[in-house]
C-alpha positions in Angstrom: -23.2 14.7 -21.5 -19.9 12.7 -20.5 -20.9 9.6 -18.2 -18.2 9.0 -15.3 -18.2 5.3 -16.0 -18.0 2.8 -13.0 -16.3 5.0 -10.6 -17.8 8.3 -8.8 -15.7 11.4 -8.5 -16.5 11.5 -5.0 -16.0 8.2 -3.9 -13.3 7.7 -1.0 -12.4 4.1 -2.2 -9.1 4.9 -3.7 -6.9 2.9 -1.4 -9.1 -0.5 -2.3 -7.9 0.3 -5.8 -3.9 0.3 -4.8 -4.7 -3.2 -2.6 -6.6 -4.8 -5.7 -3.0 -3.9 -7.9 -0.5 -4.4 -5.3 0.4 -0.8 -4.5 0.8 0.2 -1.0 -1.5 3.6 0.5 0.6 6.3 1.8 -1.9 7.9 4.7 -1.9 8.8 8.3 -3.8 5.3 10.0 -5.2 6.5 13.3 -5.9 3.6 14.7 -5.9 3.5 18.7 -6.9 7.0 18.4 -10.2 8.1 15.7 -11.0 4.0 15.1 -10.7 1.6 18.9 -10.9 -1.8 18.2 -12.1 -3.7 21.6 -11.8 -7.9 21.7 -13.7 -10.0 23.5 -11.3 -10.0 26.8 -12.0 -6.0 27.0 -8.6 -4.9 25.5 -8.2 -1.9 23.1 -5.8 -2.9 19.9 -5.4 -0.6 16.8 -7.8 -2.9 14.8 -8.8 -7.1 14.1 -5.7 -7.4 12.1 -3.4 -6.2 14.8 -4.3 -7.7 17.8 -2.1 -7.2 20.4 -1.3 -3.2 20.4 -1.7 -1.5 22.7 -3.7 -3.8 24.3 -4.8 -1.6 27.3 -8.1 -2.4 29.4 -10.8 -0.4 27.9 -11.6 0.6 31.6 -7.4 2.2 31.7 -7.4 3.6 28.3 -6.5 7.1 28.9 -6.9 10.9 26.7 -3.1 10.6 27.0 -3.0 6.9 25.0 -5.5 7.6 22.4 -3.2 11.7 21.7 -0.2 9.2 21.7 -1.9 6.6 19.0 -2.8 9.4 16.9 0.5 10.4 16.6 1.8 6.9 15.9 3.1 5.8 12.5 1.4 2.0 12.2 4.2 -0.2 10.3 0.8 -2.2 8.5 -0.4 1.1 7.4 0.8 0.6 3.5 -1.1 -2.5 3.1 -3.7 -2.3 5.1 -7.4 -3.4 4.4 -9.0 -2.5 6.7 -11.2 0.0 5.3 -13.5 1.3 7.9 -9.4 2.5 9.9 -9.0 4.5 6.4 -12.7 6.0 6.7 -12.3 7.2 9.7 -8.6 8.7 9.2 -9.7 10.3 6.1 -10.1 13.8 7.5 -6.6 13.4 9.4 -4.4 13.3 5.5 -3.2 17.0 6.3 -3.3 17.4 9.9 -0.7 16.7 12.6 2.2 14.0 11.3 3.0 10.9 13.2 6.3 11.5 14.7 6.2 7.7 16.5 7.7 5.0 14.9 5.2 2.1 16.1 5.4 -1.5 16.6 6.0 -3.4 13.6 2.9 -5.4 11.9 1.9 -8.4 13.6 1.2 -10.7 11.2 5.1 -10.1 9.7 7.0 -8.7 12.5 10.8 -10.3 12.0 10.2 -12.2 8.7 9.9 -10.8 5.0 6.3 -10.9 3.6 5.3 -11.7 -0.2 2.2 -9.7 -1.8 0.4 -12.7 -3.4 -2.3 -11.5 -6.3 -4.6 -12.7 -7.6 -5.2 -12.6 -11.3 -8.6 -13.0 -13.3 -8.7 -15.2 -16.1 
């Protein structure tokens, strides 16, 4: 019998594999839609990295925003880490393609960004 070594064919961890070797994900983030992340002052944003979009009162946040976000291409998709945003967008790979071009990525918005990595010995 053939072992599978350290990786499971079922295991839905491929994206950790691109970060870990500086490839970027291609995949449908739909964050603001299937994944809300709420901070402390009560205001929806896609997720911890990317505070400050939408960044709607949880109290206003409507059917119609969270239909728009899920239609919304995220500019920090390719590199993101978040990985429980890519659990919950998994199902999402084939369906319904984000025809909005979003904000750009906080953290580099208007400046060129370096992937650093991190080599073992």
């Amino acid at each position: 019998m053939k072992q599978m070594g350290k990786k499971s064919y079922a295991a839905l961890n491929f994206f950790q594999d691109n970060i870990a070797y500086g490839r970027e994900n291609k995949w449908k983030c739909r964050a603001g839609a299937r994944y809300l992340y709420v901070c402390e002052d009560g205001l929806v944003h896609y997720c911890s990295q990317q505070r400050g979009y939408p960044a709607i009162p949880l109290e206003k946040y409507t059917v119609e925003d969270i239909r728009r976000e899920f239609i919304t291409e995220k500019g920090c998709a390719p590199r993101c880490t978040v990985a429980c945003v890519h659990y919950t967008s998994y199902m999402d790979f084939w369906r319904a393609p984000q025809t909005i071009a979003g904000p750009p990525p906080a953290a580099t918005a208007g400046k060129e960004s370096e992937l650093v990595q991190i080599a073992g010995r």
